[in-house]
N, C-alpha and C positions, 0 to 999 in steps of 0.2 A: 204837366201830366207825363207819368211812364210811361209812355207807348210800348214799351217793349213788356214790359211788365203786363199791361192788357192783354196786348197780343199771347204772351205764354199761356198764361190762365185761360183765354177765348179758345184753346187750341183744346184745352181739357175739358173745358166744355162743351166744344164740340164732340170731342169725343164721348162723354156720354149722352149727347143729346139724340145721339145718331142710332140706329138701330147698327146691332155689331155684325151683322151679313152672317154669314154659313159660316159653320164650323168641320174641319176637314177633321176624322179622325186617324190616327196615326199611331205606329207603333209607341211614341215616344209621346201619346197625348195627344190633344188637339192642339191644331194650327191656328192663331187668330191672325188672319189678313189684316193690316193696318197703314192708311186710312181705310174704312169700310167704305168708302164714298171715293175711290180710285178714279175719278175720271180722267187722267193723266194716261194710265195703263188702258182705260175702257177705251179709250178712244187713239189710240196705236190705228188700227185697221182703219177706220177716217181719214186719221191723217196722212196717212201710208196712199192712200186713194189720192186726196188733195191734190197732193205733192204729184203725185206721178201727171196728171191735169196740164203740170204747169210744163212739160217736155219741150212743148212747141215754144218755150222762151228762151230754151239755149243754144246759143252760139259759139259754145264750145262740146269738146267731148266730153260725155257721161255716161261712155256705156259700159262702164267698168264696175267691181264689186270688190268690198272690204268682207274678206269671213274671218271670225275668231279663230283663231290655232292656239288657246293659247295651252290646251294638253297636247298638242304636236309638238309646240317650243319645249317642252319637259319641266318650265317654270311653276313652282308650285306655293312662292308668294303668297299670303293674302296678308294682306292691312289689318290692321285691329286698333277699332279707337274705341276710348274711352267711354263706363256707364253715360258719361253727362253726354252722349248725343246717344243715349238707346232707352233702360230701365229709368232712370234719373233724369232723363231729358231735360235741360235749361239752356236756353238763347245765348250759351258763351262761344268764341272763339276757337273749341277745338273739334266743333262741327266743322271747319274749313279743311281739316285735311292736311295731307302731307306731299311731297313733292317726287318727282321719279325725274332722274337724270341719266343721261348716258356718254360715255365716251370709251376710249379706246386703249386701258385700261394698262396693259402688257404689251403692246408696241405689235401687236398683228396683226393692222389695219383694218379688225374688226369692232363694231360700237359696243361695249356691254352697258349690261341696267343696273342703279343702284336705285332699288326700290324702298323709300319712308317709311316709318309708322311712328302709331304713338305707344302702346305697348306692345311690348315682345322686340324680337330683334328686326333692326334692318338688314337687308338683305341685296346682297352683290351676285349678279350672276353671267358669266364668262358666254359672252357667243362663239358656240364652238364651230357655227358657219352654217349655213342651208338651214338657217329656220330654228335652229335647235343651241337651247343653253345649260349650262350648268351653272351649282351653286358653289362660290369657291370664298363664300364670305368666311367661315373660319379660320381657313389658310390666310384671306387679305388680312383681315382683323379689325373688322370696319361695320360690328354687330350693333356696338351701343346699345345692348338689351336693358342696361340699367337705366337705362332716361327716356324719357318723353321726346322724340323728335320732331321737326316740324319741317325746315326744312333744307337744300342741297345744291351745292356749288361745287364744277368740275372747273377747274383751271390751272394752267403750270406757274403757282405763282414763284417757283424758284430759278421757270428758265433753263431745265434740265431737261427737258423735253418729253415728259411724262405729265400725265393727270393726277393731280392730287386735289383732294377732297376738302371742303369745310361743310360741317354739316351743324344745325343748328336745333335748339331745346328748350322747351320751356321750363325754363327756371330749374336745371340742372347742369345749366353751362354748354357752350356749344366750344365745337372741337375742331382742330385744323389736322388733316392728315396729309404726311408726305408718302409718295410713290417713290418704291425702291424701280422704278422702270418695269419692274415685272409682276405688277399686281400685286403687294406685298403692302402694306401703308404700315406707317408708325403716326403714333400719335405728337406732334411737337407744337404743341396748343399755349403749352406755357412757355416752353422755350421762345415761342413767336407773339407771344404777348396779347396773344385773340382771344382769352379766357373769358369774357363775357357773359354773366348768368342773367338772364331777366325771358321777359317774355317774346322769345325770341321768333322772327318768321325769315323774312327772304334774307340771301345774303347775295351781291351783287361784285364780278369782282371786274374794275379797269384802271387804264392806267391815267389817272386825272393830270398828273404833274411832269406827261409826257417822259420819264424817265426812262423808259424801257421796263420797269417791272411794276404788278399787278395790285394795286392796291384793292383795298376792300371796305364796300358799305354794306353796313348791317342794318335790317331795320327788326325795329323793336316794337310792336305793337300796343299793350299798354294792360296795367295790371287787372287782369280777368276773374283770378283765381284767388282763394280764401290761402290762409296759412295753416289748412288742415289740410294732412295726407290720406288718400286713402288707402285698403288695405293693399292695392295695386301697386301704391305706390306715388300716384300721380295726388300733384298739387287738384281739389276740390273746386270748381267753378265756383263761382259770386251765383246766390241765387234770388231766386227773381222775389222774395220777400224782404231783400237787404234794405235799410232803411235809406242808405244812400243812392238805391238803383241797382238793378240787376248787369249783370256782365256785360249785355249789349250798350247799356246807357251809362258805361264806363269813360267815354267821351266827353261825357257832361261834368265828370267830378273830375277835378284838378288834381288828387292827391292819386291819383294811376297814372298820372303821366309817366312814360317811359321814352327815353330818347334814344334813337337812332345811333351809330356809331360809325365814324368811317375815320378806316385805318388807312395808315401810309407805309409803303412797305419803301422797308431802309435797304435793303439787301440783306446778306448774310444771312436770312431766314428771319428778320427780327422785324416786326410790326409797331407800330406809334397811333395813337388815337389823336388825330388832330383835328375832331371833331369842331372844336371851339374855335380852333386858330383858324380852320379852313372857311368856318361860316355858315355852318350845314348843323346847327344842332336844334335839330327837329322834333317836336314833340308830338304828331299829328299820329295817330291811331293807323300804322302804317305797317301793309302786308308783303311789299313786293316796290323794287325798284327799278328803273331801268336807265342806263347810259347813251347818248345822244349829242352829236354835236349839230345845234341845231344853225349856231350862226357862222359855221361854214371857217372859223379862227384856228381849227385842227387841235379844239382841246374839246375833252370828255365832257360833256355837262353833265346833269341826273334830274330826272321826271323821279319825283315821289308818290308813290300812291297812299292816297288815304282811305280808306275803307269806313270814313260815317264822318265826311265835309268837307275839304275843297282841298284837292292836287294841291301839290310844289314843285316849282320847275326851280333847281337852280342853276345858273348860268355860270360856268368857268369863265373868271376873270383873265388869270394871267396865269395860272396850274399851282396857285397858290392859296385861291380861296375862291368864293362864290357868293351869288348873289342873284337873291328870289327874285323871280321876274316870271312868275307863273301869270300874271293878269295881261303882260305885253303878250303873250305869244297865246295864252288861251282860259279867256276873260269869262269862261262858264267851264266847268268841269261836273262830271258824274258826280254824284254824293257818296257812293259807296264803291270805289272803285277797288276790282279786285285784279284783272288781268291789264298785260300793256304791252303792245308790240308797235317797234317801227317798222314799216317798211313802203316799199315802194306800190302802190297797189295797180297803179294806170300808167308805169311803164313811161314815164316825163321827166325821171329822173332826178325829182324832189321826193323825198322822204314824207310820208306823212304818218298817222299814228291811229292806234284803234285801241279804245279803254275799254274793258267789260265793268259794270255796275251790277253788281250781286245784291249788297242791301237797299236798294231802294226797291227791289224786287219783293222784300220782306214785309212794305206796309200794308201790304193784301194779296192775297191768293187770288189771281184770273185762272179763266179755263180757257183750256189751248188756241179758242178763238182770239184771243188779247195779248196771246205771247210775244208779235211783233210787231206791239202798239209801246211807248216809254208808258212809267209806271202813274196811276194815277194820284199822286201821293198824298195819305190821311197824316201823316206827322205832323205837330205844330211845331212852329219855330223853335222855339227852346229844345226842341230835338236835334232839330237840324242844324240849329245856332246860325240862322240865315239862310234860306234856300234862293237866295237871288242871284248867287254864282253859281247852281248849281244844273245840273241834268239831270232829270231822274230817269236815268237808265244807260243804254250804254252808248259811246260817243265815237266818231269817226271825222279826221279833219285832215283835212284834203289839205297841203301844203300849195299854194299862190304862187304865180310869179313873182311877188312886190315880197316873197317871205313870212307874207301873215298866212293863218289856216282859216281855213272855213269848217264850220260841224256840217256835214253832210250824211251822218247816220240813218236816219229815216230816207232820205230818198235812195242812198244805194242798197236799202238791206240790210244793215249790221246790226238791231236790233235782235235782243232773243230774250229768253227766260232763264233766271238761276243759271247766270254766268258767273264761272268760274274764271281761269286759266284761258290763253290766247297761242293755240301753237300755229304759225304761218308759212308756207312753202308750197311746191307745185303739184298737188295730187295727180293731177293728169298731163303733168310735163309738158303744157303747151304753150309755159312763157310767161303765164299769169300767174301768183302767186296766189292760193287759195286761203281760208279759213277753218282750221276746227277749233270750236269753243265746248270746254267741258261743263257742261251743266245738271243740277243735277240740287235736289236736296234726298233724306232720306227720313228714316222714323222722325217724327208722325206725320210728312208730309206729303204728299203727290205727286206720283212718278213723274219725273223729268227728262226731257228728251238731249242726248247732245246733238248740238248744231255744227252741221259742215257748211261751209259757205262756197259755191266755188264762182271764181271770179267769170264774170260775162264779159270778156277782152274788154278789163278794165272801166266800165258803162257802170254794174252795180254786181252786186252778190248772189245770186239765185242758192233759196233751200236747198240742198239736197243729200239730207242723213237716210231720209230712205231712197231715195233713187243709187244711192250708192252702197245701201244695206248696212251701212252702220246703225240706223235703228228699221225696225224693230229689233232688240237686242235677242239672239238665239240663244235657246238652252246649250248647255253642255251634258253631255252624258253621263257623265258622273256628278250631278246632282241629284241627289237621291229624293230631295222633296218636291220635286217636278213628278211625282210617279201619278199625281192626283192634280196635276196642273196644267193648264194652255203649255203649250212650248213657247214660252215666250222668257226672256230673263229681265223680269220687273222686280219679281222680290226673292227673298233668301232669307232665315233664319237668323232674328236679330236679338231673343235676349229670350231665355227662359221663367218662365213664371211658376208658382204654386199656388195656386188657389184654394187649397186644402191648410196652407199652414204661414210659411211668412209673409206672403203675399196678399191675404187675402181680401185685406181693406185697399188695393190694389185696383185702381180702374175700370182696368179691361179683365179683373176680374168679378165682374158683377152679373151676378147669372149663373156664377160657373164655380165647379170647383174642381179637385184635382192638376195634374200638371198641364203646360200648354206652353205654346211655340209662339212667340209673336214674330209675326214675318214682317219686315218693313222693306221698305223700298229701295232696289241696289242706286246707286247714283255714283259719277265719275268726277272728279276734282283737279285735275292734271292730266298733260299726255304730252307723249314729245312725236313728232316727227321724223321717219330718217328709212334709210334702206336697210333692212333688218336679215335678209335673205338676199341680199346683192342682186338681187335679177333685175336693177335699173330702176326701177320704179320705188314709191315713197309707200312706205307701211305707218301703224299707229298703235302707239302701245298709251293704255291709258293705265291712270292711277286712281282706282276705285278707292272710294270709302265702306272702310268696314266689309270688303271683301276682296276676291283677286283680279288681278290687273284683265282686262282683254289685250289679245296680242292677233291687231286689226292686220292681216293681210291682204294688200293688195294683189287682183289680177289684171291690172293695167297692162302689163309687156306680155300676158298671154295672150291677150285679145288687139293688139297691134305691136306694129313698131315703134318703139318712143327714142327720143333723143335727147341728151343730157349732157351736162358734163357738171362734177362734182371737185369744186376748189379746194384745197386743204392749203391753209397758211405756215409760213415755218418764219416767224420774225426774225432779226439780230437787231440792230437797233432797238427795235421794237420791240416788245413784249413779245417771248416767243408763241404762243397761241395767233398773235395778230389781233386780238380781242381790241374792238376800236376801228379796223380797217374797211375802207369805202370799194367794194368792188365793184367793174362792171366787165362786163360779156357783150360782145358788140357779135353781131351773125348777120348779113344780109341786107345789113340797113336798119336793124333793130338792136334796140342796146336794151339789157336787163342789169339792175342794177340791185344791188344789197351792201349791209353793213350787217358787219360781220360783230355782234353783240351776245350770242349763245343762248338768247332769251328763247324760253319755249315753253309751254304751261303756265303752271302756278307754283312758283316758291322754289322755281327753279333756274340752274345755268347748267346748259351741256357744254360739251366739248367736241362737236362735229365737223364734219368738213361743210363747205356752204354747195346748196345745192340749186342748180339755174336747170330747168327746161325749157326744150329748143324748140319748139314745136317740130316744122318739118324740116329746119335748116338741115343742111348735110354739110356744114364745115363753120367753123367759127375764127373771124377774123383777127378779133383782140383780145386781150383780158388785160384792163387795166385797174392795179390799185393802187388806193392809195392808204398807205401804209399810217401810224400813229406818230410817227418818226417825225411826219413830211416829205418824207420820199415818195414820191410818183413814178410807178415801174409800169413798164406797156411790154406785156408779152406777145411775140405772133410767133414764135419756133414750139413745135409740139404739143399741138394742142390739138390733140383728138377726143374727134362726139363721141360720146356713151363711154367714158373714161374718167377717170380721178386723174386730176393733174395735179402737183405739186409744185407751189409758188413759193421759191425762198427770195427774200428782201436782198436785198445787196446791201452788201457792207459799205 
């Protein structure tokens, strides 16, 4: 049976089964709200109560607030994807979205945004300091208007000490840009041999073969899309009447497979696919990848995600090749894995890992009561092609002393709904590393909430997207079809209709003629993490679908004193990023520990400096890394709280 195929068709059924709610009318025609049956959105103010309920269980501080700026920041971005997730709607793969990256672009130790999309251009925009950006992507030359983007890697894979770019496409070839140092990119994609055309998603860059430079894995998703273009432009989704399976049960037919790549950088700017030789050629429906060394050997392994059947871990033999051992280190995996972050969460100084599961999400629609329950799952086997490795939903595994992990997702919290992307660091700078997960679907789905998680000194996760005011999401003032709406930002203007003439056999519009607005549901698919406004504290910039970014500002340093200190790596043996290295922060008798990997959202790699909160320490006693080299350096000269400090490796 098609499950996916049902599931599409159930959706339009629903849709006319249902009575289509009020009609708003408008300068520009009527507004159709869609779902008509919003309990997502209806029940904000609920959950908003719930949540607040729960205060007396934290043991850390919350009494801070995220508010949007993002018409303060002067960014004026928006996303734009493709008919097949709005007028056209089909269950393909370019519903997921695009990525948002950040690094420091022109050397003035400010982070800028290079914001995704799938049509129109991407878009670079220069932090000019205090909150506020500009757009200086024509001058970079880093628009890619003509292709389908998906998604975006900051890294110096030349060692020049600048951020250059790979940015990736579906099935228009994805592109390597070099940094002249001052925000300037050339495109040397062919020259470097990355020219890659298929159905392209994450690109992951580290150095596997311990060389000192950057190599790079690409994963390849698997073929979604028909061989007709539209008038856009964009390669046409598989639709859900194909005889072989609609785009989601693309997993099932062998003849889409698409395999992963991973390149070896030679120097001199020139790349190698040693996909084959190194032992990594994967073919698993794969959105995002992440590097790890889990058995402590000082070489890079890689955690594969698969987004519809079981992970792949592969393990660095000798920086030569690898070898799967996904079942020794974690013998259940999510089924629809979309986000993956390592990190330290309970401060023991083992690494452990947290998966977000997006498709298993998809075999039924719960209401906000069941969002922090795993998924009930109606697929049958021949879906899942085995669900006896798998979790349906999302996973959290606690690193042992003896080196094996335990899934401990359900008792500490990690659980949520239409997860995305995994961005992790210290919202409230008290030494715990927190959680934001982007969540979210859109037309013709039910508003979705995203999840902050903030760590309870390492015990479990406590909700708190409204206690912290990232959801309920706020109007902005320049939305003009809020003139007749709650001030709430649920939905926005998602695909125009005509019910009077080419539309008219047309759904939603039955009952109706003339023109009309379908409003659908905003939702977020990425975010990075970082201090955006330098005033100490951590801000959140997400990467909406199909509208523009929020640019989450934190008041954390207005309402106390917080303590931090902000690492930035500068290799020489090493890869100059440091991409690979084990730091740690010792203060007091307490050690905070990270690895330094760039991973942040979905489909993405920044370039930031690594960021430790102190709580109340007032002086820090070490900071030791460990470098990709094998060099182990112990700093104690110059190292002051609420500062960036700068670790160069010794030669």
């Amino acid at each position: 049976m098609n499950v996916a195929r049902v599931l599409g068709h159930c959706l339009v059924c629903l849709a006319l089964a249902v009575p289509l709610g009020a009609q708003t009318q408008s300068a520009t025609g009527q507004l159709i709200p869609f779902p008509p049956d919003d309990w997502g959105a209806e029940m904000l103010p609920i959950r908003e109560w719930l949540q607040l309920q729960t205060l007396d269980q934290f043991d850390v501080y919350h009494d801070f607030k995220f508010t949007n700026r993002l018409t303060q920041s002067g960014i004026t971005f928006e996303h734009r994807s493709t008919p097949d997730s709005g007028r056209f709607y089909q269950p393909n793969h370019y519903d997921h979205g695009n990525s948002l990256v950040v690094a420091d672009v022109d050397g003035d130790r400010l982070l800028d945004i290079y914001f995704v999309s799938q049509l129109g251009p991407n878009e670079l925009w220069r932090n000019e300091g205090g909150g506020r950006f500009r757009n200086i992507t024509a001058s970079a030359g880093v628009a890619l208007e003509d292709r389908l983007s998906a998604g975006a890697s900051f890294a110096d894979y030349d060692n020049d000490g600048d951020a250059d770019l790979y940015v990736t496409s579906v099935r228009m070839g994805n592109v390597l840009f070099q940094n002249d140092g001052k925000g300037r990119f050339r495109d040397v994609t062919a020259e470097a041999g990355v020219q890659h055309t298929g159905h392209s998603s994450g690109a992951v860059f580290f150095d596997y073969d311990s060389d000192g430079r950057l190599d790079l894995f690409l994963t390849n998703v698997g073929k979604y899309t028909t061989d007709e273009r539209s008038t856009a432009g964009y390669w046409i989704g598989i639709a859900l009447e194909h005889p072989e399976g609609d785009a989601f049960s693309g997993h099932l037919v062998p003849s889409r497979t698409e395999y992963s790549v991973l390149y070896r950088n030679l120097g001199d700017g020139k790349f190698q696919d040693v996909t084959e030789a190194a032992g990594v050629r994967t073919g698993i429906w794969s959105g995002d990848a992440s590097p790890v060394d889990l058995n402590g050997d000082g070489r890079m392994d890689l955690y594969v995600l698969n987004m519809q059947g079981d992970d792949q871990y592969f393990e660095n033999v000798d920086g030569r090749s690898f070898v799967e051992r996904r079942q020794h280190y974690f013998p259940k995996t999510p089924w629809g894995t979309m986000g993956v972050k390592f990190f330290d969460y309970n401060r023991d100084g083992r690494i452990d890992l947290m998966l977000t599961d997006m498709h298993s999400d998809m075999s039924r629609r719960v209401t906000p009561g069941y969002e922090k329950h795993k998924s009930m799952m109606l697929w049958d086997e021949e879906t899942l092609q085995g669900g006896e490795d798998n979790i349906f939903g999302n996973a959290f595994y606690e690193r042992q002393t003896d080196g094996s992990f335990l899934e401990i997702s359900d008792e500490i919290g990690a659980e949520n709904y239409w997860p995305w992307g995994i961005s992790v660091d210290d919202l409230n700078a008290d030494g715990w590393d927190d959680v934001f997960i982007s969540s979210s679907m859109n037309f013709p789905w039910n508003y979705g909430v995203n999840t902050v998680l903030l760590n309870n000194n390492g015990e479990r996760f406590l909700d708190s997207e409204f206690i912290l005011g990232v959801e309920p999401r706020t109007y902005l003032e320049d939305r003009s079809w809020h003139q007749h709406e709650p001030k709430l930002e649920t939905k926005k203007p998602w695909f125009q209709i005509d019910c009077s003439g080419r539309d008219a056999s047309y759904f939603l519009c039955r009952g109706r003629s003339g023109a009309a607005t379908v409003m659908g549901n905003v939702g977020t698919r990425t975010s990075v993490l970082f201090d955006l406004d330098e005033d100490g504290d951590l801000d959140i910039v997400t990467g909406e679908f199909n509208d523009a970014p929020q640019v989450l500002i934190s008041d954390l340093s207005d309402r106390r004193t917080i303590r931090f200190v902000k690492i930035r790596l500068v290799g020489s043996t090493s890869n100059r990023d440091g991409l690979g290295a084990r730091v740690t922060v010792e203060v007091d008798g307490a050690s905070y520990t990270k690895v330094h990997d760039g991973k942040s959202g979905y489909l993405s790699q920044s370039s930031k400096p690594l960021y430790f909160g102190l709580g109340e320490a007032a002086s820090i006693d070490r900071v030791v890394v460990s470098w990709p080299s094998g060099t182990q350096q112990t700093v104690t000269e110059g190292l002051t709280v609420s500062s960036t400090i700068e670790i160069r490796e010794p030669r």
